[in-house]
C-alpha positions in Angstrom: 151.3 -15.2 -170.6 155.4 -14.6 -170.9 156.7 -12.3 -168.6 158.0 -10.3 -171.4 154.4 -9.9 -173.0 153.1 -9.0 -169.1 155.7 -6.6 -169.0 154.5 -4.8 -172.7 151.0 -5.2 -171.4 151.9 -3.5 -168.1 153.3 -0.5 -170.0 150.9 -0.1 -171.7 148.1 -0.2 -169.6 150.7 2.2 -167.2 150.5 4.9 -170.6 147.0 4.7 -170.7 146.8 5.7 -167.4 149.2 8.6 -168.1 147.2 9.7 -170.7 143.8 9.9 -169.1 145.7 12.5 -167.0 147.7 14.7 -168.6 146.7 18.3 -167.9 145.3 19.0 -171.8 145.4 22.5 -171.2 149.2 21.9 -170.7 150.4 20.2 -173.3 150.4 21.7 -177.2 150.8 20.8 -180.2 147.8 18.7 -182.4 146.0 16.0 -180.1 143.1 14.2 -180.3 142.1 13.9 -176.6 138.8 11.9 -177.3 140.8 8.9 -179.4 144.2 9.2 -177.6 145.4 5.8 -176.5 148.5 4.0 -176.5 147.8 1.5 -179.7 151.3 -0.7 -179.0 154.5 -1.5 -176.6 157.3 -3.4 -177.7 160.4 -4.5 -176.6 163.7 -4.2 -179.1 167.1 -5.5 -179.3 169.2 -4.1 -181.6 172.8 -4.8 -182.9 174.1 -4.1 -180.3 172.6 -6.2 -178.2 170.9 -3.7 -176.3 167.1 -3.8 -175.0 164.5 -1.2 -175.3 161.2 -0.6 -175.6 158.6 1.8 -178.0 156.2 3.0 -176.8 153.2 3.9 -179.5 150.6 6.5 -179.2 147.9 7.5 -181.7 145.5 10.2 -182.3 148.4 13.0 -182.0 150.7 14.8 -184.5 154.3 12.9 -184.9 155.1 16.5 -183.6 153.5 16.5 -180.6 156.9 16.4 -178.1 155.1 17.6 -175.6 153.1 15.3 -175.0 156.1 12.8 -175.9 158.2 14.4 -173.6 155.5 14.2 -170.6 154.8 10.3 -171.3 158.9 9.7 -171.3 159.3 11.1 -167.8 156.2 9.6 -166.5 157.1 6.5 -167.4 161.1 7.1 -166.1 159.6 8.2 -162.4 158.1 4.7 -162.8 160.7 2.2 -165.1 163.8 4.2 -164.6 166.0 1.3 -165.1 164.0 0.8 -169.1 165.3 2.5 -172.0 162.0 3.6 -173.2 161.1 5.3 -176.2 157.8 7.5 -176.9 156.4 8.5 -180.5 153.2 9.6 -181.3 151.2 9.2 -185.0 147.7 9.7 -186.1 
């Protein structure tokens, strides 16, 4: 396994994990607590030849920022030198 595909599968695993405790009485907006998982990580370069990685979780509302917000920082306390990026979709 690359390092860079460790590193995804790290993240991910490090979301999941965020997930399974988040305080759901907590956090609004529409969630699917049962199903919610983090369904794919990956890392970006763009134009400007800057690195970053997304961050995909499903079984909530694209406008659950809530629970967006509370992933971002979670994962900050623990990558704080990755630009990471957090969406959710159903």
């Amino acid at each position: 396994m690359s390092e860079t595909l460790g590193k995804l599968r790290e993240i991910q695993l490090e979301v999941d994990s965020i997930l399974s405790n988040a305080y759901i009485d907590k956090l609004e907006g529409s969630i699917n607590w049962g199903d919610l998982r983090c369904v794919n990580v990956s890392q970006c370069l763009n134009v400007y030849n800057e690195v970053y990685y997304t961050v995909e979780i499903e079984e909530a509302s694209p406008t659950a920022y809530k629970l967006q917000e509370y992933v971002f920082y979670k994962l900050f306390e623990k990558y704080p030198d990755l630009d990471i990026r957090v969406s959710t979709e159903w």
